[in-house]
C-alpha positions, 0 to 999 in steps of 0.5 A: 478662234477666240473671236469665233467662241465669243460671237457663238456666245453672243449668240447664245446669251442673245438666245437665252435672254429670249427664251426667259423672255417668252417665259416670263410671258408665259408665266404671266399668262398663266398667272392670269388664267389661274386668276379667272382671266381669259387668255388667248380665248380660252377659258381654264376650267378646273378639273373634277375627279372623273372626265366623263363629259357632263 
């Protein structure tokens, strides 16, 4: 039984460190569109106060 919940929190923590890593990704990601990069070939545009097309 101990073994079982250890190898289940193995799996967890393997999962956990994972998902910080892609967060961390993203994180920087976004760091770089705020600052006027292009990411993934998109451009972030501010947005005004009306989104009517101009």
């Amino acid at each position: 039984r101990l073994k079982k919940v250890e190898d289940e929190c193995k799996l967890k923590e393997e999962e956990r460190v994972n998902l910080e890593l892609e967060l961390t990704e993203v994180k920087e990601s976004l760091k770089k569109a705020l600052n006027g990069g292009v990411t993934l070939g998109l451009t972030i545009e501010p947005k005004t106060g009306s989104s009517s097309p101009q």
